[in-house]
KOLLUMNU-810081 format. One line per field, with one value per residue (C-alpha): x negated, y, z; residue in three letters. Coordinates in steps of 0.25 Angstrom, whole numbers, plus 5000, padded with zeros to 4 digits. Each point is the difference from the previous one (the first is absolute). Example, Ala and Ser with C-alpha at 12.3 -4.5 7.8 and 13.67 -1.06 7.14 Angstrom:
KOLLUMNU-810081
px <- 4951; 4994
py <- 4982; 5014
pz <- 5031; 4998
r <- ALA; SER
This chain:
KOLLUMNU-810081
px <- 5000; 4994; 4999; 4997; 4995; 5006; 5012; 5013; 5002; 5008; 5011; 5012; 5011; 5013; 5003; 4988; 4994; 5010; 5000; 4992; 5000; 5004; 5010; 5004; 5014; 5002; 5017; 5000; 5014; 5009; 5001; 4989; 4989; 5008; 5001; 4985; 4998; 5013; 4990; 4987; 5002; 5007; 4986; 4994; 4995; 4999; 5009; 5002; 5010; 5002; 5014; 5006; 5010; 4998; 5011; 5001; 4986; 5002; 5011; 4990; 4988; 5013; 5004; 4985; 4996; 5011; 4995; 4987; 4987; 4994; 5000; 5008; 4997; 5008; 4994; 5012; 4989; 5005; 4991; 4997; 4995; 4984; 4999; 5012; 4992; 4988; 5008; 5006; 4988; 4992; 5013; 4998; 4986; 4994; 5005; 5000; 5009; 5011; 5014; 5005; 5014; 5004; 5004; 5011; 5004; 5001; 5000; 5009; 5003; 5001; 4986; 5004; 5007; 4987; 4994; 4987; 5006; 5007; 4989; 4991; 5009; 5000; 4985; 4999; 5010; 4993; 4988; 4993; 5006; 4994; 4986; 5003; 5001; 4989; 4990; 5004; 5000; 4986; 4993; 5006; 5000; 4992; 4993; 5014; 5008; 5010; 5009; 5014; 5010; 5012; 5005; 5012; 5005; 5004; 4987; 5000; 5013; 5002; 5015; 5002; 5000; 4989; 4987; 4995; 5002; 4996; 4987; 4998; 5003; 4991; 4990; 4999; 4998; 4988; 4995; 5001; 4990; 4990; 5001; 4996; 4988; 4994; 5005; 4993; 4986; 5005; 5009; 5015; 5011; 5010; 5012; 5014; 5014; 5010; 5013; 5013; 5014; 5001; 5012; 4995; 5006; 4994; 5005; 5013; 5000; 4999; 5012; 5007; 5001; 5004; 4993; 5015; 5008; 5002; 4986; 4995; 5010; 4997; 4984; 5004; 5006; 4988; 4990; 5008; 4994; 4986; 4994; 5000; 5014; 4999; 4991; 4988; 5000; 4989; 4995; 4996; 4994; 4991; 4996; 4992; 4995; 4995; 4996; 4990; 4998; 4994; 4993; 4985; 4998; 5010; 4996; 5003; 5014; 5014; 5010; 5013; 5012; 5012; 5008; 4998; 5005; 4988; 5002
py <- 5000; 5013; 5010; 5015; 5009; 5013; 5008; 4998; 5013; 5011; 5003; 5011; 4993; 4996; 5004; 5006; 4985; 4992; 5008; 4992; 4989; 4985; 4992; 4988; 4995; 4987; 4999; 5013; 4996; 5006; 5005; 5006; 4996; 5008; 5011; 4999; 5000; 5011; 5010; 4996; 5003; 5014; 5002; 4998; 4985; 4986; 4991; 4987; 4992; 4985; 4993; 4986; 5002; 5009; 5004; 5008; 5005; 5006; 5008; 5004; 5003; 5010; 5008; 5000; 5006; 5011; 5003; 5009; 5001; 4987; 4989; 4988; 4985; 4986; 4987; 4990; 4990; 4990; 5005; 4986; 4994; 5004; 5001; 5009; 5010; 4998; 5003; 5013; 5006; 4998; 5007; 5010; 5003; 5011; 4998; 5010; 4995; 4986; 5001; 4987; 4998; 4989; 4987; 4998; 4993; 4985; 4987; 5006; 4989; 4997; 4995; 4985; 4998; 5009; 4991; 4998; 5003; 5014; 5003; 4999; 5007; 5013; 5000; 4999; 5009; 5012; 4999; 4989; 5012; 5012; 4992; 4996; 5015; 5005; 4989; 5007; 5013; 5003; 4997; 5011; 5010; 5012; 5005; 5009; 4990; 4993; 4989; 5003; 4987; 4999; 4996; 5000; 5004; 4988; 4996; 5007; 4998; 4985; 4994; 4984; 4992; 5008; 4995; 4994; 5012; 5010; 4993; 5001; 5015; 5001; 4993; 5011; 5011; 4992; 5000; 5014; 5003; 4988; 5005; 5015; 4994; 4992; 5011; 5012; 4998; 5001; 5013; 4993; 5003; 4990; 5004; 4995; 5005; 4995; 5003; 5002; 4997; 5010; 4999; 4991; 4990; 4988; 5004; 5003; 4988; 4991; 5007; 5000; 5015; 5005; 5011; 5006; 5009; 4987; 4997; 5013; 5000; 4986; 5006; 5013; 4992; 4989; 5013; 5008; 4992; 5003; 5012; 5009; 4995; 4994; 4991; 5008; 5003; 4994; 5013; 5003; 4985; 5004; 5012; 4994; 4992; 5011; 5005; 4987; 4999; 5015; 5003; 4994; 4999; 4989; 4987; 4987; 5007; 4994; 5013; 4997; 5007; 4995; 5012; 4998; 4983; 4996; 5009
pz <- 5000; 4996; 5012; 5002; 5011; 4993; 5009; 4995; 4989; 5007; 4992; 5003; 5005; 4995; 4984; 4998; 5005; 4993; 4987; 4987; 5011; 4996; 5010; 4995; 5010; 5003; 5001; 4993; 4994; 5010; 5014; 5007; 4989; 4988; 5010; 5001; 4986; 4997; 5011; 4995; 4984; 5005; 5005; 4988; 5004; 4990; 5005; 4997; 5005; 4999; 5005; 4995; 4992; 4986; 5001; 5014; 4998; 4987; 5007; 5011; 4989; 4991; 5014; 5008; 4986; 5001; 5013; 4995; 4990; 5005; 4991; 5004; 4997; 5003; 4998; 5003; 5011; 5011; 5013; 5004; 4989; 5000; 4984; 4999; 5009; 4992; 4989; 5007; 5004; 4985; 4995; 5010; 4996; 5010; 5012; 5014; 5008; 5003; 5008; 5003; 5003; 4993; 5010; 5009; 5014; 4995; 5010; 5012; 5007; 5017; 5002; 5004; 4984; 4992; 4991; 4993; 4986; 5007; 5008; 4988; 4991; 5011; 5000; 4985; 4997; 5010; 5004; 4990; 4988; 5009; 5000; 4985; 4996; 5007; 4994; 4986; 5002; 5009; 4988; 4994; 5008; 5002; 5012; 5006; 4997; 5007; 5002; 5009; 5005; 5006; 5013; 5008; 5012; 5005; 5002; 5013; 5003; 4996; 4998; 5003; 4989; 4993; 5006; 4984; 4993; 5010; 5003; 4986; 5001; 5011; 4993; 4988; 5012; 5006; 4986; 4997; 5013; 4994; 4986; 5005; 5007; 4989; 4989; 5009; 4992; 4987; 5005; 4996; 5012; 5002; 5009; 5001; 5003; 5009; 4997; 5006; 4992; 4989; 4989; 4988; 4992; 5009; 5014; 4995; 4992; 5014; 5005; 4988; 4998; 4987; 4992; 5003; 5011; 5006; 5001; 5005; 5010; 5004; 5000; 5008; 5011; 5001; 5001; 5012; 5011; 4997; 5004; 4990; 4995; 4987; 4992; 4993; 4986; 4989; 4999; 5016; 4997; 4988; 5005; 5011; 4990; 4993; 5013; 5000; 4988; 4998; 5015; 4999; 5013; 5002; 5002; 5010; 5003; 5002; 5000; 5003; 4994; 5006; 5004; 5012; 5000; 5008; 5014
r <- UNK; UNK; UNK; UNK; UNK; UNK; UNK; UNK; UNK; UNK; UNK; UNK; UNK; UNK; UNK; UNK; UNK; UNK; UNK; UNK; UNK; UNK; UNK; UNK; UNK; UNK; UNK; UNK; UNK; UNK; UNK; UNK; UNK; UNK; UNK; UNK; UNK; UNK; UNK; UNK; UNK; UNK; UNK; UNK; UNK; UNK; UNK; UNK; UNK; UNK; UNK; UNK; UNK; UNK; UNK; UNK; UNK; UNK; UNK; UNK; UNK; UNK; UNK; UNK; UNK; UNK; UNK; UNK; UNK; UNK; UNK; UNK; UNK; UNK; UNK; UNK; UNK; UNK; UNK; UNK; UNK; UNK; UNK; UNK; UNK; UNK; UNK; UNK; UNK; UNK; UNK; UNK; UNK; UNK; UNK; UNK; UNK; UNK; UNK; UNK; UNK; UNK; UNK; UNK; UNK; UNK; UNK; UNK; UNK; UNK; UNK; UNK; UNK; UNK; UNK; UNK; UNK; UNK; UNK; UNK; UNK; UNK; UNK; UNK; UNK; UNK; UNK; UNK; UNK; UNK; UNK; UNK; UNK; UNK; UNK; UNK; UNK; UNK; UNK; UNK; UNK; UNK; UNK; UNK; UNK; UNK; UNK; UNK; UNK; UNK; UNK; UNK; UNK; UNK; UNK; UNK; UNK; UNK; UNK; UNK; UNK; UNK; UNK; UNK; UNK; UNK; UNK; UNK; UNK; UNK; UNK; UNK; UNK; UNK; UNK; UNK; UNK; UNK; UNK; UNK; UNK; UNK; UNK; UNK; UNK; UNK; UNK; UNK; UNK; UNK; UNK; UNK; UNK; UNK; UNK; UNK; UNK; UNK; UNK; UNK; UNK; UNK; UNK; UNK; UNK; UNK; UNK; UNK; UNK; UNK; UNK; UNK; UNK; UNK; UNK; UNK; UNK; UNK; UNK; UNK; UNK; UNK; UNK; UNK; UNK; UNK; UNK; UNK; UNK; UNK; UNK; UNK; UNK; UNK; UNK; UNK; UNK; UNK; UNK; UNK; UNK; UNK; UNK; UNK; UNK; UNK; UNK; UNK; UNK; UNK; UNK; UNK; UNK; UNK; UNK; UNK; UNK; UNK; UNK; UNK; UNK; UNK; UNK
């Protein structure tokens, strides 16, 4: 592995950082990775954005493009597949920084009825993809660069039945703090960010709320009890991703945004 001594470059932050930059989002097809993508190309950044189905992702390319001057790129890539990733990130070309959002919360189980298979399954799916990406893309990048993960909140505050999955999650956090150490000589940050609920297709998928009234009633009522009373939006999410993605002197953290779910 090539090293370097040389002080991560100083940049200005935030859209004078990101501006000509490359990010290439992992899950980039809705939710809080399009709204990643929609802020960064309004900033002047290359984004790329990779999602399973053609379809979807088109649609995020057509409205991240909309968004600003950046140029916006999809290459249609299933996440745990290690040559699909390859595939993504040759495509990409240059690349400066990785969001990883894809992967969600399989193998929930009571922990006397988890088996190999689901157990495995939950690994795969979270933390064996997070490792996945991040053996692609170090190669790639530059001194500056950085790669940001995704977390959840219930890893502090755990629910029965989710010891699998949660481990898993936990997993990807431990990694971000061992991939900052190893990454610090070649000056590549690694951070991750662990999120509350905030209204996307996926949550309200698993309540079965509707992209209607209905469902943005049913969605206000599930955020009322928390503190800040109501779920986040994507857009608080990708900004803190941006946040990460644009301050070099990050590295090694977990910051939770969660409105307030983890007090």
């Amino acid at each position: 592995m090539t090293t370097t001594e040389a002080p991560v470059p100083v940049r200005p932050p935030f859209s004078h950082a990101l501006a000509g930059r490359t990010a290439v989002i992992i899950g980039g097809s809705s939710g809080i990775g399009l709204a990643a993508g929609e802020q960064l190309a309004s900033l002047g950044a290359r984004v790329v954005l990779t999602g399973r189905d053609k379809t979807r992702l088109d649609e995020a390319v057509r409205r991240a493009g909309a968004a600003g001057d950046g140029t916006v790129l999809g290459i249609a890539a299933d996440a745990r597949d290690e040559d699909a990733l390859e595939a993504v990130f040759d495509g990409a070309g240059t690349v400066d920084h990785v969001l990883l959002t894809a992967g969600g919360l399989t193998g929930a189980a009571p922990v006397t009825e988890i088996t190999r298979e689901a157990a495995r399954e939950a690994f795969h799916e979270r933390l064996w993809v997070a490792l996945a990406v991040a053996r692609t893309a170090v190669p790639r990048l530059p001194a500056g660069g950085s790669i940001t993960f995704s977390s959840g909140v219930f890893v502090a505050r755990p629910r029965p039945g989710m010891a699998a999955p949660l481990a898993a999650v936990g997993g990807v956090e431990t990694l971000t703090r061992a991939l900052a150490a190893e990454l610090s000589p070649r000056r590549v940050r690694v951070n991750a960010l662990r999120f509350g609920t905030f209204d996307t297709p996926l949550p309200r998928s698993m309540m079965g709320a509707g992209a209607d009234e209905a469902g943005d009633r049913a969605v206000a009522a599930a955020g009322a009890a928390l503190p800040l009373g109501r779920w986040g939006t994507p857009e608080e999410a990708a900004s803190a991703v941006l946040f990460l993605m644009a301050n070099g002197y990050m590295t090694g953290e977990v910051l939770t945004v969660d409105g307030g779910a983890s007090l």
